[in-house]
PLY file of the C-alpha trace (Angstrom):
ply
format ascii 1.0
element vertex 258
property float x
property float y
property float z
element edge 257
property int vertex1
property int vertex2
end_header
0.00 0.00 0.00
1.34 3.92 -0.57
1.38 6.33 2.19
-1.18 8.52 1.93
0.32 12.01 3.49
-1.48 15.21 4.95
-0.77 18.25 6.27
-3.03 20.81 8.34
-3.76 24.41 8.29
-4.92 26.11 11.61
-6.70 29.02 10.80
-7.24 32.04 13.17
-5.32 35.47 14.84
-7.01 33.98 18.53
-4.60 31.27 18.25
-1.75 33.26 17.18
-2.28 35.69 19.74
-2.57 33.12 22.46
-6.76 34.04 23.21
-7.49 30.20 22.17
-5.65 26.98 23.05
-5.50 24.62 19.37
-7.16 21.42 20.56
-7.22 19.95 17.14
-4.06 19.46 15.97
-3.90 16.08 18.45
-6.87 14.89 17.86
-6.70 14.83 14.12
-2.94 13.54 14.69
-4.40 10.36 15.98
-7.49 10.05 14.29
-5.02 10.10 11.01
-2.50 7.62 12.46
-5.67 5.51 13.40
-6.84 5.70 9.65
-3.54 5.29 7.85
-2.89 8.60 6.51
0.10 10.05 7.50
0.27 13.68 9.03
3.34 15.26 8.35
2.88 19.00 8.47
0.86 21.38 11.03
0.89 24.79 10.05
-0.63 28.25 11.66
-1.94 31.47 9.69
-3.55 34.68 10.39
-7.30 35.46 9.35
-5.60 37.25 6.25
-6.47 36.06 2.76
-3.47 36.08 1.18
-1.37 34.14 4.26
-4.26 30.95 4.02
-4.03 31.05 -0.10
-0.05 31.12 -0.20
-0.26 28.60 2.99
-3.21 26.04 1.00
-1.36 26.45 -2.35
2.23 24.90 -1.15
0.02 22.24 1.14
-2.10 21.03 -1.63
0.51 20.58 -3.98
3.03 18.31 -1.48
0.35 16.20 0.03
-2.50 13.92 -0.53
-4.90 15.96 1.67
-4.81 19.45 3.62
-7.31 19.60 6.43
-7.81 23.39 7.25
-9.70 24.05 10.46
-11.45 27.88 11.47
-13.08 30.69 9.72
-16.03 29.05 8.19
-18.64 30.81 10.76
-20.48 33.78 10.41
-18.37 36.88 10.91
-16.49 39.26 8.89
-12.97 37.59 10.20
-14.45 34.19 8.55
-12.71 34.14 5.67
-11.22 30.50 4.74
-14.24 29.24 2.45
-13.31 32.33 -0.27
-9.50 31.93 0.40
-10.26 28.14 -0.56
-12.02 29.45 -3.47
-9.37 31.83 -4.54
-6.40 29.39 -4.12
-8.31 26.92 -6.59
-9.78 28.89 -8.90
-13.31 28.62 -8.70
-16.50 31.14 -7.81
-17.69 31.21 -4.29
-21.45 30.62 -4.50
-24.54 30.10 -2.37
-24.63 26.17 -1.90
-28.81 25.28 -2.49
-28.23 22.24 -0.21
-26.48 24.16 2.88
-28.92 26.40 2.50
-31.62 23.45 2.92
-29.65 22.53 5.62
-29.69 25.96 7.33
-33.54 26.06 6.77
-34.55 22.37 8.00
-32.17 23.57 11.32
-34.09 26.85 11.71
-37.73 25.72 10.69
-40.16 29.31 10.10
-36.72 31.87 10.45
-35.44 33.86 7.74
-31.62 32.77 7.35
-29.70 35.68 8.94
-26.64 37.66 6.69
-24.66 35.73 8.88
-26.01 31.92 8.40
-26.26 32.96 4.36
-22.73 33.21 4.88
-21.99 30.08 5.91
-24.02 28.78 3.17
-21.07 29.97 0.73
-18.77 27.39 -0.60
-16.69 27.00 -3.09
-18.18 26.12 -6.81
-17.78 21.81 -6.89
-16.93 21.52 -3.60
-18.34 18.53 -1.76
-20.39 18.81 1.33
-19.68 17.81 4.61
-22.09 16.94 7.22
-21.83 19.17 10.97
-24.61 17.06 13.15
-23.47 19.33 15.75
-25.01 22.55 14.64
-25.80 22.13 11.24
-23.71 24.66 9.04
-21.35 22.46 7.18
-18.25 22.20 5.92
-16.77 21.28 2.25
-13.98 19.36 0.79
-13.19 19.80 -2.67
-10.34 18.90 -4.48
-7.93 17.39 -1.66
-8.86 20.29 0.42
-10.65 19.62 3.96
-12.45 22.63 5.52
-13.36 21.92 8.76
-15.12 24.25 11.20
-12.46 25.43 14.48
-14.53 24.62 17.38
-13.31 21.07 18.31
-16.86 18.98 19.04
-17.81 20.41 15.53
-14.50 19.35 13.40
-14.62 15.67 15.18
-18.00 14.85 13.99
-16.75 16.72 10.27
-13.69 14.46 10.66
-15.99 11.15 10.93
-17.93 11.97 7.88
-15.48 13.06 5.43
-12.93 10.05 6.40
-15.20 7.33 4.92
-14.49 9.41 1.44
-10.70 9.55 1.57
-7.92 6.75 0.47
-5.80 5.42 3.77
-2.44 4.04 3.21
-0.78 1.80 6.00
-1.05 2.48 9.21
1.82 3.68 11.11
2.36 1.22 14.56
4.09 2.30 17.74
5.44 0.08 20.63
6.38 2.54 24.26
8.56 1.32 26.94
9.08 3.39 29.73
13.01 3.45 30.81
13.63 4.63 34.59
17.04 6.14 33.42
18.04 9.26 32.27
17.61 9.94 29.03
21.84 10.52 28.30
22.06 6.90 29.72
20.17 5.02 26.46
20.59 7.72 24.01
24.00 5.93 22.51
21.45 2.96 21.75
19.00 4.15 20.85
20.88 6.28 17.70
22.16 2.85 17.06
19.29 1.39 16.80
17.79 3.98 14.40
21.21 4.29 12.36
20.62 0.45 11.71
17.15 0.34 10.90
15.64 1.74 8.17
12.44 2.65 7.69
11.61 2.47 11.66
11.72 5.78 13.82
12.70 5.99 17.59
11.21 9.17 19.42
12.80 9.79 22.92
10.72 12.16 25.16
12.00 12.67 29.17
9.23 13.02 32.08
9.37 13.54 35.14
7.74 11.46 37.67
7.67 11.25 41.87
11.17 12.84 42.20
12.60 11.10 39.25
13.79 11.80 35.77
13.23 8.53 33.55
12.53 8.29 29.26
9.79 7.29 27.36
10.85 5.55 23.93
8.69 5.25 21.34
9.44 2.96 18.16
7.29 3.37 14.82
6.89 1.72 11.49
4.27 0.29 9.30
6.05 -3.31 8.87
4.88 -4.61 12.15
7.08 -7.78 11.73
10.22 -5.48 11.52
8.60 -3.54 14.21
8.60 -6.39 16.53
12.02 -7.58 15.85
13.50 -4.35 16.61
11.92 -3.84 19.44
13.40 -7.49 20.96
16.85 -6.07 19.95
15.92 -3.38 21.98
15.33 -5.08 24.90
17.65 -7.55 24.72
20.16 -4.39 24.97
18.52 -3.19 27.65
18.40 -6.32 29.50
21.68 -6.47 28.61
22.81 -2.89 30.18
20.90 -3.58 33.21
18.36 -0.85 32.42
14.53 -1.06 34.55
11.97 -0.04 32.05
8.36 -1.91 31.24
7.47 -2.57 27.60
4.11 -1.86 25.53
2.88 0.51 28.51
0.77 3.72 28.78
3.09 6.91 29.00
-0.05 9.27 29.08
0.60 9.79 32.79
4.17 10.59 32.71
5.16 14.56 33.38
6.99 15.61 30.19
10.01 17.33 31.76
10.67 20.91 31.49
13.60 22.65 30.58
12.24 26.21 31.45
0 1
1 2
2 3
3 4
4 5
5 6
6 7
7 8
8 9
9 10
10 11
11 12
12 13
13 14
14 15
15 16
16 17
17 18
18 19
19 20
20 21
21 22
22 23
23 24
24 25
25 26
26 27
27 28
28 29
29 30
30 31
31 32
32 33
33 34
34 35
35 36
36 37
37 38
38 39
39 40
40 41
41 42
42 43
43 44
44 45
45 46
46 47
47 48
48 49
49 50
50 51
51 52
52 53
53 54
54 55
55 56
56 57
57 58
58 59
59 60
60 61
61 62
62 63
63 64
64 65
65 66
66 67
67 68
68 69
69 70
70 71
71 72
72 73
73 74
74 75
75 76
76 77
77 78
78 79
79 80
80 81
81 82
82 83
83 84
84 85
85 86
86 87
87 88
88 89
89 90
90 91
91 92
92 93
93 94
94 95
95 96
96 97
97 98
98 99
99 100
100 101
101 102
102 103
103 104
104 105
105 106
106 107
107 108
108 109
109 110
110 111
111 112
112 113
113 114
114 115
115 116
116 117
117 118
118 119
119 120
120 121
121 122
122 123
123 124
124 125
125 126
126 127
127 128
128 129
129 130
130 131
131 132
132 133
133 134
134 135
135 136
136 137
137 138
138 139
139 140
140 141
141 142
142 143
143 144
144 145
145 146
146 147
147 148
148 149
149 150
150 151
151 152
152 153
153 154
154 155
155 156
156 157
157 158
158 159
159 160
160 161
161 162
162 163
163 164
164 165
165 166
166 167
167 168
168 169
169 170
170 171
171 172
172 173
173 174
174 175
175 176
176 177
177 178
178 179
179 180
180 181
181 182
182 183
183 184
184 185
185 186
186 187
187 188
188 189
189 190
190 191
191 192
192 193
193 194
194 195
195 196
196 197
197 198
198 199
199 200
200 201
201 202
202 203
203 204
204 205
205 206
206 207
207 208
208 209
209 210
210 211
211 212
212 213
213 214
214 215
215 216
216 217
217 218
218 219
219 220
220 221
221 222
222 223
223 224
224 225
225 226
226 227
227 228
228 229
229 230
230 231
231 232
232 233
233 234
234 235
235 236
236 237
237 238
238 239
239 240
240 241
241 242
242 243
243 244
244 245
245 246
246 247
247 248
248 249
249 250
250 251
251 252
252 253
253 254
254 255
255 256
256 257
């Protein structure tokens, strides 16, 4: 099977400026690792039109998808559905079945400047279902727009995945080493120097009084996978090194530098 790669585009000045913590970018980290599409690049722009074109335009030309999250609701600042449109070339036009949508979800109200607006989507883009509050979102080309608040891109995320092509999934094995991290790094770049196409990540924490590492191996060929990961243990058997294999690290206190 290919990879099948992605990037994503975070959209807004409130998380530039610090106002609003991003609580998407992990979610549809493992929701893509999950799926078997590979996320590679995160990236961060301004509610300015010419930033998210420039920003979409390199994306959607070096990956399979770009998922772009913020500025699809109904304020001036919402601006990503006619950068989309500008960045591929198309008209931005009134979409006859959001506004359906908008009218079966306010039964007997005249649709507001400000729900018409988030009736506007790109010409030949392809719906995408919001069964939290109804205004939707739109994919079209390999372009994912995706609404900011998080409740309301996970349930966009679930219907537009059934639509896109997966590649193999990526696998991870943890241990937990209660060492610092100095004391394994010399195997650990050994390890990686002598196996390609599996990654080691090494992230410290900090835990009752103690400083220990977290080592996490990835690859998609889960038979390689495995057999690295007894070399790895055999070396740390070997060296004497406490740890616990294929454990939850969730708990651990990353450790701070500051």
């Amino acid at each position: 099977m290919k990879d099948v790669t992605a990037a994503l585009l975070v959209i807004g000045d409130e998380i530039l400026s610090g106002r609003t913590s991003d609580k998407n970018i992990n979610y549809l980290a493992n929701h893509c690792t999950a799926v078997g599409i590979r996320l590679e690049e995160v990236r961060v722009v301004s509610d300015k039109e010419d930033r998210i074109v420039d920003a979409l335009n390199v994306l959607r030309s070096s990956y399979d998808y770009v998922f772009t999250t913020g500025g699809i609701g109904p304020t001036h600042d919402d601006i990503t559905a006619q950068s989309v449109a500008k960045a591929v070339g198309v008209e931005l036009l009134e979409n006859r079945q959001a506004i359906a949508i908008m009218q079966a979800r306010y039964p007997g109200e005249e649709l507001s400047e400000g729900r018409r607006l988030m009736a506007r989507i790109p010409d030949g883009g392809e719906l995408i279902k919001n069964s939290v509050s109804g205004a939707p979102g739109f994919m079209i080309e390999n372009v994912i727009v995706m609404a900011g608040v998080p409740k309301i891109m996970q349930v966009m995320l679930d219907d537009v995945t059934p639509k896109l092509r997966t590649g193999r999934r990526l696998l991870s094995r943890t241990f937990i080493i209660r060492h610092p991290e100095s004391t394994v790094a010399p195997l650990i770049g050994k390890l990686d120097d002598e196996n390609e196409g599996i990654s080691l990540g090494s992230y410290p924490y900090f835990k009752l009084g103690k400083v220990g590492t977290v080592i996490v191996l990835r690859g998609v060929d889960e038979e390689q996978l495995d057999q690295v990961c007894l070399e790895f243990v055999a070396e740390l058997k070997r060296e004497e090194k406490d740890f616990e294999e294929d454990c939850d690290s969730t708990e651990l206190k990353p450790l701070s530098f500051d």
